[in-house]
N, C-alpha and C positions, 0 to 999 in steps of 0.2 A: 504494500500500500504506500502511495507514495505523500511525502508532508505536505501539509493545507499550507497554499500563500500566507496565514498568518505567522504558522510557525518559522515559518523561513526569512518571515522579516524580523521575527524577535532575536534572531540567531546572527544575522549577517554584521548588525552595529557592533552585537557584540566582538565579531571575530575581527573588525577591524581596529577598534577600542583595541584589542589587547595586541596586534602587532604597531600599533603606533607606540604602547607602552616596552613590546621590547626595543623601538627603533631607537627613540629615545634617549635612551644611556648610550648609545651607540655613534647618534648625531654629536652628543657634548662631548664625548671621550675626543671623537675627529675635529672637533671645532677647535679641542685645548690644544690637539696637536700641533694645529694649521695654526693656532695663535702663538702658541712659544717658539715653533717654525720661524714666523715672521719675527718677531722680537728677537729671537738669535740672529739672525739674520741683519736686522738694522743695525747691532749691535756690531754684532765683525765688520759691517760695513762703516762704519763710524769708527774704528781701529785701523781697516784698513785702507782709508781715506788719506793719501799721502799729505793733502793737505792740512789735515788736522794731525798733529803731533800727540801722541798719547799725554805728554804731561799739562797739554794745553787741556783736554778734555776734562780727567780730575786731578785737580789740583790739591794738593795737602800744605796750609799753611804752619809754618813753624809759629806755636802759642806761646809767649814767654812773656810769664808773669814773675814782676819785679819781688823780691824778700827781703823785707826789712829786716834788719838785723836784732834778734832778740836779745836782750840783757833783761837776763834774769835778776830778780831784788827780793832779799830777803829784808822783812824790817821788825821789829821789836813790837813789843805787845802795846805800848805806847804809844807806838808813834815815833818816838824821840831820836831813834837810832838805827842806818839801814841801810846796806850792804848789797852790791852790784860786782859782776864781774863782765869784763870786756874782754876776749881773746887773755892777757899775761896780767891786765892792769886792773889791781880792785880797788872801790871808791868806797870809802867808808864814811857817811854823812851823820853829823852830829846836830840837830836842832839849835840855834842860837838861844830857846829861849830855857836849853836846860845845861848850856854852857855858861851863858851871860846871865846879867841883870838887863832890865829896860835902858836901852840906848846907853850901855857901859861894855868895855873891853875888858874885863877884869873877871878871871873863870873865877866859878863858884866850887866851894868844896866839891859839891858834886859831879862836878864836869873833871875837877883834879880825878876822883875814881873811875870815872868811864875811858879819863884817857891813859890811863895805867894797863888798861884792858885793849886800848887800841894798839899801846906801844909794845903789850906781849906780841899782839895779833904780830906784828910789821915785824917784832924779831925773830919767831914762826916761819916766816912765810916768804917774807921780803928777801930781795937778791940784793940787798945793801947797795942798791944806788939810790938816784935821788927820789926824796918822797915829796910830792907838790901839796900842798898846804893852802886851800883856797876858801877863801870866805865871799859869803852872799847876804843880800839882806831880801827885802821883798820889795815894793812898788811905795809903799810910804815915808815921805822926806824927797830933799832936795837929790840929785843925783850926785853932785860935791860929796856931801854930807852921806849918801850910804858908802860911796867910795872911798872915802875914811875910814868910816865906823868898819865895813868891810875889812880894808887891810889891817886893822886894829888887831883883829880880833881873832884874823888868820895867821899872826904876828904872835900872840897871847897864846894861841895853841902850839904853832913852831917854839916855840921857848920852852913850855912845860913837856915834848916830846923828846927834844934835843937833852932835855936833863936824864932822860931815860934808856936815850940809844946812844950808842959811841958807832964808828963808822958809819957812821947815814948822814949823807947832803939830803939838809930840806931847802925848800924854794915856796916862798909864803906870798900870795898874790889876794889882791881885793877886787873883788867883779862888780860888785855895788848889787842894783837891781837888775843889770843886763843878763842872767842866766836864768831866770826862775827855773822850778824844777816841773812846779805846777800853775796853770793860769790865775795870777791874782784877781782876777776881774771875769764875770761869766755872764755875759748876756747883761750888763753893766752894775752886774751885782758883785762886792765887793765877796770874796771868800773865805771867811778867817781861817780854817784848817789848813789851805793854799798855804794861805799868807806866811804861817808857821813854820810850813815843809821851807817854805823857800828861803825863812832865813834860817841860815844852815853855816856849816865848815865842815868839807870835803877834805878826808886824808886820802889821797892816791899812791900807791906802790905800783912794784910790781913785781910778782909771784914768781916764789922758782919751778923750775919743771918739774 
């Protein structure tokens, strides 16, 4: 018995439904091929295009970022006392306002015991040559007048270390306010903790290997 027209139409959609589903994977599998085909193909050709020079195509720039150089600091629970190294040369900073008195060059007991402990440090450590001796003040006063008070005071500490060390050239210098350590002034506000770091006296050596 042979199938009724209907059944032969329910059957036909389907049998072409399902070869279009196997064509399918079949079509894209050939399409990725013809596509990475072409793309390799522009590509060698873009290489082997005499006129374009490979290093003109990609280029790799050399990135060179600058590095500041780090110096490390250690400083005291106070504040008052604090210690840098640079390559051979270490800087040992003394606070002015726990060396001196207010606008005086004259140490105090206490500044005589902190420099007993700088002048171990430098015979420790030091290669017995010259140790620079520099004093600072902050931004308040004339620039005359911190450059005095300055060399004062860098003067006052070279004298009390010189009684301690025998074979050491010291070199005692006043910078006034030209060195701050920290900005006295921040967005026009005056900074007192600044202001304190900065006046200071700096022992500088330098270390043996």
């Amino acid at each position: 018995m042979s199938p009724s027209p209907e059944r032969l139409g329910t059957r036909r959609p389907a049998t072409r439904w399902a070869s279009a589903r196997r064509l399918t994977p079949r079509l894209l599998a050939a399409g990725l091929v013809v596509g990475s085909a072409l793309v390799a193909g522009a590509g060698s050709a873009a290489w082997a295009d005499p006129a374009v020079p490979p290093d003109a195509v990609f280029t790799v720039e050399d990135l060179v970022f600058p590095v500041e150089d780090i110096v490390p600091e250690t400083e005291s629970m106070d504040g008052t006392e604090s210690e840098s190294k640079s390559g051979e040369e270490v800087t040992v900073a003394l606070t002015s306002d726990v060396l001196f008195a207010l606008d005086k060059a004259v140490l105090t007991p206490r500044a005589r015991k902190r420099l007993e402990q700088v002048a171990a440090k430098i015979q420790a450590e030091s290669t017995g040559g010259v140790v620079k001796v520099e004093g600072h003040t902050d931004d308040q006063g004339t620039d005359a007048y911190n450059n005095v008070l300055s060399l004062k005071r860098a003067q006052a500490v070279r004298q009390a270390l010189q009684g301690k060390l025998s074979g050491v050239t010291f070199q005692a210098k006043g910078f006034g306010e030209t060195r701050p350590k920290l900005p006295n002034i921040v967005q026009g506000r005056p900074i007192k903790e600044n202001r304190a770091k900065n006046r200071r006296v700096e022992i500088i050596f330098t270390t043996k290997q």
